[in-house]
N, C-alpha and C positions, 0 to 999 in steps of 0.2 A: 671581268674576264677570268681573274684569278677567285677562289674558293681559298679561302682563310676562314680558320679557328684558332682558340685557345682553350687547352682545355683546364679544370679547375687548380689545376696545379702549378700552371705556365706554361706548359709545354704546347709551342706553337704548330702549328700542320698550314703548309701552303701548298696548292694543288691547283695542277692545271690537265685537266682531260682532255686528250687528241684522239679521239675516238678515229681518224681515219690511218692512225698508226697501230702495226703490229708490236710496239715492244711497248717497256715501260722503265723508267729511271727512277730511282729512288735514292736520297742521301739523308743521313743524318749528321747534323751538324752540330758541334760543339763551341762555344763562345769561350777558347780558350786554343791559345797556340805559343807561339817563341814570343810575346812580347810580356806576357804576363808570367814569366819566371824569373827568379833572383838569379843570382851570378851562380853561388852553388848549385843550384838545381837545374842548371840551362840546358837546355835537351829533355826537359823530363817530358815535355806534351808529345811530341816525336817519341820518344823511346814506348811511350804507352801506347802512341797509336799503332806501334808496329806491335803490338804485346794482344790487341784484342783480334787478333787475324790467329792467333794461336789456340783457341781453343773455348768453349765458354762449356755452359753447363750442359746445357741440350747437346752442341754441338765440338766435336772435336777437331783441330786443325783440319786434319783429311778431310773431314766431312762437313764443312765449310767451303773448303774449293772444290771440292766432288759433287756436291750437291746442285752448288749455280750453275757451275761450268756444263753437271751433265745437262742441267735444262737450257744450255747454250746461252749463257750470262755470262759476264764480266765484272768482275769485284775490283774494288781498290779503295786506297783510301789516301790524304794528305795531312801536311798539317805545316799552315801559313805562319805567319806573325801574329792573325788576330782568331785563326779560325783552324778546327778540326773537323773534318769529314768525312766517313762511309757511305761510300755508292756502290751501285748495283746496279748494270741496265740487264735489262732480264727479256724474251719474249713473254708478253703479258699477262699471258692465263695463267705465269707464275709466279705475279707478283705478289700473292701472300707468303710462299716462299721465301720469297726475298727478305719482304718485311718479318718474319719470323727469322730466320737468321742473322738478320741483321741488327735485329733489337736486342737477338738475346747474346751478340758479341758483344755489343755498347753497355747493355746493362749487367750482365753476367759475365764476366770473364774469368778465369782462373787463374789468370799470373800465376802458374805454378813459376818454382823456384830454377827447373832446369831449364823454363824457356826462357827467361829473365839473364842467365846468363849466357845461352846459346844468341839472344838476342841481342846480347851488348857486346858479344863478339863482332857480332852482322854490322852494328850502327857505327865501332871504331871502324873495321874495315872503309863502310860507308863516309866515313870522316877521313880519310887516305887518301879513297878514292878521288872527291872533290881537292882536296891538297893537290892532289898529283894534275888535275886537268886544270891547268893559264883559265881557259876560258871560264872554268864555274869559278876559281879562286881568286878571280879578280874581284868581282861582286864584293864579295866577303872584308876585302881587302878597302871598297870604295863603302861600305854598310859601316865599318869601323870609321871612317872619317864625316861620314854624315852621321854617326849619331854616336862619339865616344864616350865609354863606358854607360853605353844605354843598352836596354834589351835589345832594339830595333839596332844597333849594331855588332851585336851578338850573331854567330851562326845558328839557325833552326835549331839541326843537329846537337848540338853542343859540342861541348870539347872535350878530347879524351880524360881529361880530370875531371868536368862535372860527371860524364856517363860513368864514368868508373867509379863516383862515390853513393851515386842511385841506388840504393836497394830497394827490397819489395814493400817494406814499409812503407817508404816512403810512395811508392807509386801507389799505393792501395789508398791511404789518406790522401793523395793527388786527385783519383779519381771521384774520390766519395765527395771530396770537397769542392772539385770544378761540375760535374757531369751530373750536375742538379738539374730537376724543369725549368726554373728559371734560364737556362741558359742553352738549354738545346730545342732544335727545329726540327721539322720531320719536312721535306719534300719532295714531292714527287711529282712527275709527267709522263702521260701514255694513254695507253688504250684502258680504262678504270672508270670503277662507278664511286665516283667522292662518298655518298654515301654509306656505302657497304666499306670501302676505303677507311674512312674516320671512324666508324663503329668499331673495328680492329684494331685500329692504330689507339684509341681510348680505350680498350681494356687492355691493351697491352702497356702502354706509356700511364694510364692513367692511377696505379696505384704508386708510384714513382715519388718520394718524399725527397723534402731538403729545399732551404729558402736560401742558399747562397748565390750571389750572382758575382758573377768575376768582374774585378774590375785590375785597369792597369796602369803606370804609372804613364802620365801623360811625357811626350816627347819634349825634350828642351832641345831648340834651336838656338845655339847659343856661339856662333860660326861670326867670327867677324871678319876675317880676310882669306883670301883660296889656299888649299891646300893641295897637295901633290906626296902620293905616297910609289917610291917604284922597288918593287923587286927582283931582283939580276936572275936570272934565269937563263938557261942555256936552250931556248926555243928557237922552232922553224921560221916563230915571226911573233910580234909583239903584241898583244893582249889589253885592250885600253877599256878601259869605264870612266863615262864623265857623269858626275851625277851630281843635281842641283838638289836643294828641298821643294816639295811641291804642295799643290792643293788636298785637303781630309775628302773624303768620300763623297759628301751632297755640298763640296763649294759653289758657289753661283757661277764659277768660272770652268766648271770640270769637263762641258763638252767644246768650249773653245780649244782646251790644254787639249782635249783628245782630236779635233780639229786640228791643233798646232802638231801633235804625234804624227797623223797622217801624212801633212804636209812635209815635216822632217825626214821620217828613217821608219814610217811603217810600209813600205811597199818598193816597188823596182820603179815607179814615177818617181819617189820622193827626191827631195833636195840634195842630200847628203849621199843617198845611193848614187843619183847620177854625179854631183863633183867630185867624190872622193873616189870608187867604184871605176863607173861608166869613162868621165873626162879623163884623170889622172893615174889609174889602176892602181890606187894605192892599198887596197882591201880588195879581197876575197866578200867579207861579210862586215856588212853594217849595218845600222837600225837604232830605233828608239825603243821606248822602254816608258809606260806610265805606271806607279804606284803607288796604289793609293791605301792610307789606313782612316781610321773613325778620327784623328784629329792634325794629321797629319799627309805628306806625301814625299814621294821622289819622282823627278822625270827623269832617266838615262839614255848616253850614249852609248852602244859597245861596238865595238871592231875589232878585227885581227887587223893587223899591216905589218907592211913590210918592213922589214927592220931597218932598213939602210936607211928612213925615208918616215919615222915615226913623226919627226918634228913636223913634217909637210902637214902630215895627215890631221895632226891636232891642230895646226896653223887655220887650216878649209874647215876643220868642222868649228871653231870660232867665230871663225867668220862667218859663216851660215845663222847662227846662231842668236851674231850681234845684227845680223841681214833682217833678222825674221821679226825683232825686235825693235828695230827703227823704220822700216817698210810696213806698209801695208800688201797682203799678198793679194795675191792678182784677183780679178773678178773668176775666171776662166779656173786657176788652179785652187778658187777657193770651193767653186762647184762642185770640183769633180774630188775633194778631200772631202764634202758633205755626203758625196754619193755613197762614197767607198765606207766610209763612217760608216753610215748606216745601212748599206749593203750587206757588210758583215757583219754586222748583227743579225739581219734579217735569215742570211743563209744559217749562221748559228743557231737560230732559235727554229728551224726546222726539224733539227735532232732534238728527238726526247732527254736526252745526257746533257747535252750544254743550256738545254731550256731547265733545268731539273737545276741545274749549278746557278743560273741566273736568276732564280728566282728565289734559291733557298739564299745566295750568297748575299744577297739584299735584306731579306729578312732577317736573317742573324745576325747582321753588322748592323743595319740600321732601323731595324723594324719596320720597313717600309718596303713593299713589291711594286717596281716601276711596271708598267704594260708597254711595250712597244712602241702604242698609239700616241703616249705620254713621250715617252724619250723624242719620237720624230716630232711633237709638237716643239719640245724646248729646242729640239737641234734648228728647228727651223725660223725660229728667233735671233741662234748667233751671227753677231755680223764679224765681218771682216777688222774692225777696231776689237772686238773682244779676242780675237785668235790674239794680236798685237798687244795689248795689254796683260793678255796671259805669260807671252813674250816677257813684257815687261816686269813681270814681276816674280817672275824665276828664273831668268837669265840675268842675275844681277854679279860682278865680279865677287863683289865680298860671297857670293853663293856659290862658287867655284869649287868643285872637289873630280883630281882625276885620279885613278888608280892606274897601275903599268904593271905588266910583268912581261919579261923579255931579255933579251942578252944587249938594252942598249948601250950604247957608246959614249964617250967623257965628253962628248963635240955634240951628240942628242940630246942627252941628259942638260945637259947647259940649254939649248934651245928650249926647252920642254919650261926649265924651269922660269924664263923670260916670259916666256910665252903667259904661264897662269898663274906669277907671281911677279 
């Protein structure tokens, strides 16, 4: 179903033609993000990805968003723990456009010296800004206790001391050093003829030199009993992350855990929405959370609750927790968490943009493109004992980390800390 290459350099192309769609999605992806940076340089894959939107040789800032936009596209770009990204959805008869522009920000940039500092303006601000919102700052707050003094519990971002000691040296040998073929994908989905597609994309990517491939320091899991970190804050309501360590990307156990997601806090059926939510109205907003890296993971819990009433809320989601793990879940609720699984997927991968991210994010991380066909075969192998053993083996106490930010009280805070220690 999928068209894959490589061309003599390394540099991969995965490609899937929707000939009955009008647009077309394009990203290119870089095998480098927040977890393969040292402590001084932490922010630098962020700081550079927001630096190649600024301008390259062909094209100038302006004319980089003037160009997509005027052909009615959409630009953007991210940058994970493992992975860096430029996309494009475009309508289709513009997608060499796209792919010109886009290659020649990734490969060509200017890091002049005034956007470098106009832009490390933008990324402190951006670093405030997160400080300032309970709900993004909790994460940050629960990343530190699941992986202390590791990358993976570093902010993306960085910190106002590493961005501020970044200069352009340093980002110029950054990108010379990470943004090799070895390490970048090209993918695309839409309306496109792969061949006339890859004949472009090879003289454009294919004079492209440099053999380094990134690599990063493997996670230590090194957590023996739970922890609990809270920060007093004078908020409307309290701010909570539970977060376990979880399964690396291709576990054997990875569509049970995302089975056990469903059934938890991915939807307004779930467990956790309805007792904590629905029964008790302790929360506004609740949900789960799965992440996954190349040798590692996290499952989360997050909620707002009410402040009077934090203890309640952490007591029910426990409990759920140690429920899902000593029970086997229903026949009936195990169906319809299969359905919705792979539902959403299914409605996902109808858009060219999230089929374009699903298929490049696979190949970058693992070098490997699932097909749809393949995923519903495995899903429809897991049983009801594997959701429970996934249970098992990431809802363990000694695995325990919750993060708090909130105005709680001497009589909470005591509860809180019985509770997951």
């Amino acid at each position: 179903m999928y068209q894959k290459s490589t061309l003599k350099n390394g540099v991969r192309i995965v490609a899937y033609p929707m000939q009955d769609m009008q647009s077309a999605a394009l990203g290119i992806w870089i095998n480098v993000g927040g977890r393969y940076e040292s402590h001084k340089f932490k922010g630098i894959s962020h700081y550079l990805e927001h630096l190649l939107f600024k301008g390259s040789n062909k094209y100038s800032c302006r004319k980089i968003k003037e160009s997509l936009e005027g052909a009615g596209g959409s630009l953007n770009g991210f940058t994970s723990e493992e992975l860096t990204c430029y996309l494009v959805k475009i309508p289709a008869r513009y997608l060499n456009l796209a792919l010109d522009i886009l290659s020649d920000m990734v490969m060509h940039p200017l890091l002049l010296q005034e956007e470098i500092d106009k832009e490390r303006t933008v990324i402190l601000e951006e670093i405030k800004m997160y400080r300032d919102q309970p709900q993004s700052y909790v994460y940050e707050l629960l990343d530190e206790l699941l992986w202390p003094g590791q990358p993976l519990g570093m902010s993306i971002t960085g910190t106002p001391a590493s961005v501020g000691r970044i200069n352009r040296k340093d980002l110029l040998l950054y990108r010379q050093y990470c943004y090799t073929p070895l390490n970048m994908v090209i993918s695309v989905c839409g309306k496109f003829i792969y061949r006339d597609f890859r004949k472009k994309a090879e003289r454009i990517f294919g004079g492209l030199d440099g053999k380094t491939r990134n690599v990063f320091v493997a996670a230590r899991e090194e957590q023996v009993e739970p922890q609990l970190k809270i920060v007093a804050r004078d908020t409307e309501q309290t701010h909570l992350a539970i977060g376990f360590h979880g399964f690396k990307r291709d576990h054997p156990l990875r569509h049970a855990l995302g089975i056990l997601h469903i059934i938890l806090g991915a939807n307004m059926s779930s467990r956790l929405f309805n007792e904590v939510r629905e029964k008790r109205g302790l929360a506004y907003e609740i949900g789960t959370h799965v992440k996954r890296f190349q040798d590692t993971g996290t499952f989360l819990v997050h909620a707002g609750i009410d402040n009077r009433r934090t203890g309640d809320a952490v007591a029910v989601i426990l409990k759920e927790l140690v429920r899902v793990k000593q029970n086997l879940v229903g026949a009936d609720e195990f169906r319809r968490a299969k359905e919705f699984y792979l539902g959403q997927l299914m409605l996902s991968l109808e858009d060219t943009l999230e089929h374009m991210l699903w298929i490049g994010e696979s190949t970058a991380a693992l070098n490997r493109t699932y097909s749809l066909e393949e995923v519903v075969r495995e899903v429809a192998r897991v049983r009801r004992e594997d959701v429970r053993e996934a249970g098992r083996r990431i809802f363990r106490e000694a695995n325990l980390n919750i993060a708090l930010i909130g105005p709680l009280r001497r009589a909470e805070n005591r509860i809180i800390k019985e509770l997951c220690l």
